[in-house]
C-alpha positions in Angstrom: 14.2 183.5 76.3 15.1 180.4 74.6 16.2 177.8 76.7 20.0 177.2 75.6 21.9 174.0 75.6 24.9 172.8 77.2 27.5 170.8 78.9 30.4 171.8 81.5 32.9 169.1 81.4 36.2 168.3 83.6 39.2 169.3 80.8 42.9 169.8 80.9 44.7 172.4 82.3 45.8 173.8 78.5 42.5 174.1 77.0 41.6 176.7 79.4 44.6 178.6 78.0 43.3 180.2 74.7 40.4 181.7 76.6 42.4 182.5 79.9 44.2 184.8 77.2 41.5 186.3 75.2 39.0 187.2 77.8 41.4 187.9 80.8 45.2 188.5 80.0 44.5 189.7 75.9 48.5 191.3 76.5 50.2 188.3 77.6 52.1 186.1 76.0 50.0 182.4 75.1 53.4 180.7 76.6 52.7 182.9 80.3 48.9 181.9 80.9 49.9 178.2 82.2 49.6 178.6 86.3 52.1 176.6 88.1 49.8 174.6 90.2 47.7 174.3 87.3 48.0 170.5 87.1 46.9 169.7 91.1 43.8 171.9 90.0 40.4 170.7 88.8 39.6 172.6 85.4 35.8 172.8 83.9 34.5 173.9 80.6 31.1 174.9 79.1 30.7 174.0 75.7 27.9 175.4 73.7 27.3 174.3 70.3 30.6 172.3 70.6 32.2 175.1 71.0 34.1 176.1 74.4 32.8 179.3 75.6 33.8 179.5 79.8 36.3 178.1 82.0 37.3 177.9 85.3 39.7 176.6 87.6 39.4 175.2 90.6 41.3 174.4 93.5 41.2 172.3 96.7 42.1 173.1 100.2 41.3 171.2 103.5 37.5 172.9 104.2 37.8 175.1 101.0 37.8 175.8 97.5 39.4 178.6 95.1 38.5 179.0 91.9 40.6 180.8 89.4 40.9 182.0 86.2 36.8 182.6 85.2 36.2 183.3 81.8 33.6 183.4 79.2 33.7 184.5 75.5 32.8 188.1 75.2 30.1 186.9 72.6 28.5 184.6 75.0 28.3 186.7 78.2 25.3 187.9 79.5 23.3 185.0 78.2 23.7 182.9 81.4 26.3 180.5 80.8 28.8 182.0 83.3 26.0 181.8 85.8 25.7 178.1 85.1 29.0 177.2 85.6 29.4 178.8 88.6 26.3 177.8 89.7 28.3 174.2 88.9 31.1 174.6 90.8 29.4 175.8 93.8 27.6 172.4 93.5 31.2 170.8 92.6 32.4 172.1 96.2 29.4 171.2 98.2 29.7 167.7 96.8 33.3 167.5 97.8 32.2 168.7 101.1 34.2 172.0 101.2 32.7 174.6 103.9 33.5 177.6 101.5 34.4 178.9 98.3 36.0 181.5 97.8 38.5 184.0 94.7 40.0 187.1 94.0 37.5 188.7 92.2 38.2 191.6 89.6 36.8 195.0 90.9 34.8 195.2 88.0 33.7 191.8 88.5 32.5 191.8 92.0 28.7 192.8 91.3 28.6 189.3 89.4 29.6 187.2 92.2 27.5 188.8 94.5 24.3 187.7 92.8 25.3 184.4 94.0 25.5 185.2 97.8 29.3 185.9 97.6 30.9 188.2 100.0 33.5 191.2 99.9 36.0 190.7 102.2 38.1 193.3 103.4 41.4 191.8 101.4 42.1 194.0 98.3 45.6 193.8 96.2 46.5 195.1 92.9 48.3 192.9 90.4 49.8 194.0 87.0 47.4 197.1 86.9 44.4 194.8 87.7 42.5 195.2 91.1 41.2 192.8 93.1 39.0 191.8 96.5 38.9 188.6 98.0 35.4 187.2 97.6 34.2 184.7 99.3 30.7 182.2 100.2 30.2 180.0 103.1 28.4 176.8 101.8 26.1 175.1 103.8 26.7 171.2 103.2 23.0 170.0 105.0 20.6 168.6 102.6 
């Protein structure tokens, strides 16, 4: 496999909108993708070929982090680059000394995040015809 090239970079809460809409919420309206605690969160982007193709955002909590809002473009999945940013923002937590991470994963996402040591919990809720589980990963911190 060719080794591909890119960057993930901290970027403002509205450039994670246009793929937010596209790869998660493709029937809501552009206006209704903004979260309201959007600006006390932490977004990141991977950009291949200077071109933004995932985004996340996160959010921190005393001893935790959520992240939120995962995306990559449907043309650039399965290559890796949504396992490298999570891969990121696992790292991103550790580094800010958070004891887990944890999301509310899509049902049909959860086989994903368990490649990368995240659990099921037993917390499941449906939301606008979407269902969810609470995933979550304890992080060890010690070098």
């Amino acid at each position: 496999m060719e080794e591909k090239h890119f960057s993930i970079e901290q970027i403002p809460p509205a450039a994670t909108l246009r793929l937010r809409q596209a790869e998660l919420y493709p029937d809501l309206a552009f206006e209704d993708l903004s979260l309201p605690e959007d600006e006390e969160g932490i977004h990141f982007g991977l950009f291949h070929q200077n071109q933004l193709i995932a985004v996340v955002s996160c959010f921190l909590k005393a001893e935790e982090m959520q992240f939120r809002k995962f995306a990559t473009q449907k043309a650039f999945q399965h290559q890796g680059f949504g396992s490298a940013l999570l891969k990121y923002i696992f790292e991103f937590a550790k580094a800010e000394n958070k004891k887990k991470i944890w999301c509310n994963a899509r049902s049909s996402a959860t086989s994903f995040y368990k490649k990368f040591g995240m659990l099921e919990t037993d917390q499941k809720f449906s939301k606008a015809d979407i269902d969810y589980i609470i995933m979550e990963k304890e992080l060890n911190n010690y070098l």
